[in-house]
LODRENTOR-10914 format. One record per residue: residue number from 1; residue in three letters; chain; x, y, z of N, C-alpha, C, CB in turn. Coordinates in pm, 1 decimal, decimal comma. Each point is the difference from the previous one (the first is absolute). Glycine has a CB too. Example, Ala and Ser with C-alpha at 12.3 -4.5 7.8 and 13.67 -1.06 7.14 Angstrom:
BEGIN
1 | ALA | A | 1319,0 | -569,0 | 780,0 | -89,0 | 119,0 | 0,0 | 90,0 | 120,0 | 0,0 | -189,2 | -117,3 | 124,6 $
2 | SER | A | 154,2 | 222,3 | -196,6 | 82,0 | 119,0 | 6,0 | -77,0 | 109,0 | 73,0 | 118,4 | -62,8 | -214,5 $
end
This chain:
BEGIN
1 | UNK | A | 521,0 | 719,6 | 2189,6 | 44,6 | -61,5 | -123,8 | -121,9 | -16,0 | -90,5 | 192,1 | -121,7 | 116,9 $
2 | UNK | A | -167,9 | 167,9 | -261,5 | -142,2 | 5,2 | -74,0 | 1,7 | -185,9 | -85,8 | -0,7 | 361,3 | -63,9 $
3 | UNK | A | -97,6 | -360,0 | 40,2 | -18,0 | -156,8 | -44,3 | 78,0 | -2,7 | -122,8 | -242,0 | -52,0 | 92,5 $
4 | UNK | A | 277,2 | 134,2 | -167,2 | 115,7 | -14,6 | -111,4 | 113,0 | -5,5 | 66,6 | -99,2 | 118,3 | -171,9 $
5 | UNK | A | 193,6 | -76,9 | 277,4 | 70,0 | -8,1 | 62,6 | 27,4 | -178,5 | 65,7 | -64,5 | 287,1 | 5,8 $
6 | UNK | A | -80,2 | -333,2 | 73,9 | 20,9 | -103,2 | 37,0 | -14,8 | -127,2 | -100,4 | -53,2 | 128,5 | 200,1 $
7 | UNK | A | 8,5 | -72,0 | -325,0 | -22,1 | -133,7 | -73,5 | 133,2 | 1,6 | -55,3 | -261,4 | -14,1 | -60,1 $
8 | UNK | A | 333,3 | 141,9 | 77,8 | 170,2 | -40,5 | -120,0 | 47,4 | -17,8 | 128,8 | 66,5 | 165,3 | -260,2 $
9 | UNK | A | -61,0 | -147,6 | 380,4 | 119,0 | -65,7 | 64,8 | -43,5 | -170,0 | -1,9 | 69,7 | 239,7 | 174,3 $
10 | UNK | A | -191,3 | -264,1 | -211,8 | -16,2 | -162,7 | 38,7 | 53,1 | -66,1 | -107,4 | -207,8 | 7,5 | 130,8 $
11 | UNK | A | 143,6 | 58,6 | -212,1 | 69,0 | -48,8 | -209,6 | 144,8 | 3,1 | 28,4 | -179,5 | 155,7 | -205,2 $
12 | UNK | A | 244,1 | -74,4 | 272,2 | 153,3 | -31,7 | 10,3 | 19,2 | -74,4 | 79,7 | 67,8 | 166,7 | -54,1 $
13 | UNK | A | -102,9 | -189,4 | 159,2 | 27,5 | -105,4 | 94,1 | -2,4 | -127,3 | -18,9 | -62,2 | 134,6 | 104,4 $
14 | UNK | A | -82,2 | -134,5 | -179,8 | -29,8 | -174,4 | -6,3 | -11,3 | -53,6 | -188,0 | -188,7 | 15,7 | 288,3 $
15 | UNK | A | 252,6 | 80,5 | -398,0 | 56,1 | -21,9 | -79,7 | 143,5 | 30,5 | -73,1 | -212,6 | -16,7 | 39,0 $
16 | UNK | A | 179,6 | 7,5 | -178,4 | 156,3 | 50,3 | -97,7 | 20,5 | 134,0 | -21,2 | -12,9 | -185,6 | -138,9 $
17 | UNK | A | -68,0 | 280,7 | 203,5 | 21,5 | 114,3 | -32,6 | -151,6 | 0,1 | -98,6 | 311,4 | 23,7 | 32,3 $
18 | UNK | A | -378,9 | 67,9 | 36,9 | -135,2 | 60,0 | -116,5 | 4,5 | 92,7 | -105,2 | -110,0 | -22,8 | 170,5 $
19 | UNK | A | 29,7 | -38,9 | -260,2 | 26,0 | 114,0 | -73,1 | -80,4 | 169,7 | 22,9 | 51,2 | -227,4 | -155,9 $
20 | UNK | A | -79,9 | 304,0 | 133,6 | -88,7 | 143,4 | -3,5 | -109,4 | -124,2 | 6,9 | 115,0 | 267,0 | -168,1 $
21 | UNK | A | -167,6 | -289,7 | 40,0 | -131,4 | -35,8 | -16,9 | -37,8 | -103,6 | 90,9 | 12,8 | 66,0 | -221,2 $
22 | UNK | A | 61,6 | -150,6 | 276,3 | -25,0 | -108,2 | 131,3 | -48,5 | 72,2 | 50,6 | 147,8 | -142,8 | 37,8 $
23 | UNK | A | -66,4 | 256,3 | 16,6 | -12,1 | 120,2 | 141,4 | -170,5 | 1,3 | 0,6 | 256,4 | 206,7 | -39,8 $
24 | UNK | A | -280,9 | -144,3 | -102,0 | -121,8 | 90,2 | -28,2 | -108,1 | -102,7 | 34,0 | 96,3 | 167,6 | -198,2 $
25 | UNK | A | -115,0 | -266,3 | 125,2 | -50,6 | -141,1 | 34,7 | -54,0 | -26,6 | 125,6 | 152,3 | -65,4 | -137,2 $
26 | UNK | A | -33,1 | 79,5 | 207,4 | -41,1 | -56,8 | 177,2 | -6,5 | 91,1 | 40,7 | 94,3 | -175,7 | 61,9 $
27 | UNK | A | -53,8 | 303,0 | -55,6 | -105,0 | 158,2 | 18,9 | -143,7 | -17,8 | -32,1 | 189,4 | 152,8 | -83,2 $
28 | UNK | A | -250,1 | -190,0 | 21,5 | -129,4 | -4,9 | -16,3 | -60,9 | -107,9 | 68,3 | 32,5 | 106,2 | -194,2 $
29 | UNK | A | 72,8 | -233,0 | 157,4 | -88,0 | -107,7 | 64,1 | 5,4 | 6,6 | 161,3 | 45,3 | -156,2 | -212,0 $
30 | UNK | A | 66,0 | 245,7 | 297,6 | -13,6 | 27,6 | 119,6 | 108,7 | -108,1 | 64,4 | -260,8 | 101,5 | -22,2 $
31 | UNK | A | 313,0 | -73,3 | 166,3 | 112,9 | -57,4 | 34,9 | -37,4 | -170,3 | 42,1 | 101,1 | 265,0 | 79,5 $
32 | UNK | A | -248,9 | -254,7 | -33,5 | -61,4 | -97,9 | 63,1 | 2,7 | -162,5 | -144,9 | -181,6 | 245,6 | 199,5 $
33 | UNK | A | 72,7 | -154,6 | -278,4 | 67,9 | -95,5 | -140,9 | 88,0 | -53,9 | -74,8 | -94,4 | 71,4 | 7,6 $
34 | UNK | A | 166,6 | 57,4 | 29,3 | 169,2 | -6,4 | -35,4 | 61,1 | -152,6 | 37,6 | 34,9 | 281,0 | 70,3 $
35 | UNK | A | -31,2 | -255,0 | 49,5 | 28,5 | -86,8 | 70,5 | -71,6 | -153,1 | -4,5 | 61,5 | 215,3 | 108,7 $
36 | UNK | A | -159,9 | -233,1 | -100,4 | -69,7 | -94,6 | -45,1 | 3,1 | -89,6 | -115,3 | -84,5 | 131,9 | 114,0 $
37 | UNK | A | 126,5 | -15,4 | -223,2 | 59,8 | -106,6 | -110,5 | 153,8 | -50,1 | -23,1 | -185,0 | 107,7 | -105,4 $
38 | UNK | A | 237,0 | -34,6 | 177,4 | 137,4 | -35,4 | 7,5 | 30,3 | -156,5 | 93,0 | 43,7 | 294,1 | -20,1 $
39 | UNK | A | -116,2 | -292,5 | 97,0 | -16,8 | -86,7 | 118,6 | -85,1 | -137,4 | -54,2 | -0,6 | 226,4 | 180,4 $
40 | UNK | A | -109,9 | -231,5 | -322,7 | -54,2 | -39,6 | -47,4 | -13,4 | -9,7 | -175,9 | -48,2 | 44,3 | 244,0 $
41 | UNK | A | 180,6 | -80,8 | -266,0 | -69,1 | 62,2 | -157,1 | -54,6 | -100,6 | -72,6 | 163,2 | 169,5 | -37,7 $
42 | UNK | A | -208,2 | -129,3 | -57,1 | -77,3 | -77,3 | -120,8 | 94,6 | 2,2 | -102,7 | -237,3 | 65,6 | 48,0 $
43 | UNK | A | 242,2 | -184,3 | -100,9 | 56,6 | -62,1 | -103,1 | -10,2 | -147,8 | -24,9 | 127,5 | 178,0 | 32,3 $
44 | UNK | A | -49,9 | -230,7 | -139,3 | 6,9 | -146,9 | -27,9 | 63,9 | -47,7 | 134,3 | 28,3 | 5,9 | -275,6 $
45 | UNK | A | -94,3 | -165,2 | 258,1 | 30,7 | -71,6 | 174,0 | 130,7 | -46,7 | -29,8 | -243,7 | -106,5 | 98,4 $
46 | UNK | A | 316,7 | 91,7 | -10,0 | 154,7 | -50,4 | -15,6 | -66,7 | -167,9 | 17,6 | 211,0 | 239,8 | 135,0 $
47 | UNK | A | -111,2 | -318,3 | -240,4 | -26,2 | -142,2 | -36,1 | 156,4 | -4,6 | 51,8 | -212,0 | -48,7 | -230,7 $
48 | UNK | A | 181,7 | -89,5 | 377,9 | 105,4 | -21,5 | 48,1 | 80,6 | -160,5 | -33,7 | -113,5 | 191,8 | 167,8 $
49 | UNK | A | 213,0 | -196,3 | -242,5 | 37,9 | -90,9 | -13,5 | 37,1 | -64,4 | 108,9 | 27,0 | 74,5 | -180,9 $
50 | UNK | A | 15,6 | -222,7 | 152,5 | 4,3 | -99,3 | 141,5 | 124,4 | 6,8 | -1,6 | -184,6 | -169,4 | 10,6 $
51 | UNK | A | 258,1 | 127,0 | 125,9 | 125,4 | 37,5 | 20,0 | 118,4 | -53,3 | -58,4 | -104,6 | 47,0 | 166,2 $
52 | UNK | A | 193,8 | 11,3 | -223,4 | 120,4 | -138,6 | -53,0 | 3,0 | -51,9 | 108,6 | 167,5 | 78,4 | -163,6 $
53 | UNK | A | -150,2 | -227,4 | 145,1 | 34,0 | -102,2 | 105,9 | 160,4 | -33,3 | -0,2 | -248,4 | -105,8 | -28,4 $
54 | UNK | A | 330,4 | 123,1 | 56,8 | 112,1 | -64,8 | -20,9 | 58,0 | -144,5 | 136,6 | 43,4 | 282,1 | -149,8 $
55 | UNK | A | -29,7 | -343,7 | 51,9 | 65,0 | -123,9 | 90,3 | 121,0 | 52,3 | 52,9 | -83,8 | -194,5 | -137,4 $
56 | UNK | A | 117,4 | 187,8 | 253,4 | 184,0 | 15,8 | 70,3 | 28,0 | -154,1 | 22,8 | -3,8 | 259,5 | 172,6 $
57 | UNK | A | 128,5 | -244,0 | -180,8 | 55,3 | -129,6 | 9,9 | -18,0 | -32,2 | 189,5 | 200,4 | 38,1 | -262,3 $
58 | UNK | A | -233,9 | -179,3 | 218,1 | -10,0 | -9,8 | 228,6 | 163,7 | 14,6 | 60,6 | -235,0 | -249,7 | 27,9 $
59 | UNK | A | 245,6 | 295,3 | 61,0 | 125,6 | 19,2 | 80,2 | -33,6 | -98,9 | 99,6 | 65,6 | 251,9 | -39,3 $
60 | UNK | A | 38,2 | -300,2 | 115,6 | 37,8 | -17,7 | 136,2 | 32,8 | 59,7 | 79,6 | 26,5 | -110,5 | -61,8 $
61 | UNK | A | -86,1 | 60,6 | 184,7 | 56,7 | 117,2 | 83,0 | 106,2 | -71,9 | 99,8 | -234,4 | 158,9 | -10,5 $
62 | UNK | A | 344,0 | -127,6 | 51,9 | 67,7 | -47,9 | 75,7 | -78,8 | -62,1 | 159,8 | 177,2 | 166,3 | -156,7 $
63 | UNK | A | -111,8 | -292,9 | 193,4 | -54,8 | -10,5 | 150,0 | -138,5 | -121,5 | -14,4 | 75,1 | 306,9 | 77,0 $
end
C-alpha cells in the first residue's frame, strides 16, 4: 500500500470524507503525521461551561 493510499484510507476512516487536497496534504506530511494530528489537533481550546444543575423534585420511596 503506497502512503497516498494509506493516508486516504485513514482520512476516510477517521474523518468527513477528504478532500483531493487533504489527500495531497497528508501525502506529504506522511501517514505517521497524518495521524498525529488527527489524534492531536491544534486549534482554539474548548471553554467548558459548568453543568446545568437542575433541581428534581425529592420522591419517596415506598417502605
Amino acid at each position: 500500500m503506497s502512503d497516498r493510499e494509506a493516508v486516504a484510507h485513514l482520512l476516510r476512516r477517521a474523518t468527513f470524507g477528504p478532500t483531493a487536497d487533504e489527500v495531497d496534504a497528508a501525502e506529504r506530511a506522511g501517514p505517521a503525521a497524518t495521524l498525529d494530528r488527527l489524534l492531536a489537533p491544534v486549534g482554539p481550546t474548548v471553554v467548558r461551561r459548568p453543568p446545568h444543575r437542575r433541581r428534581w423534585p425529592r420522591t419517596r420511596t415506598p417502605g
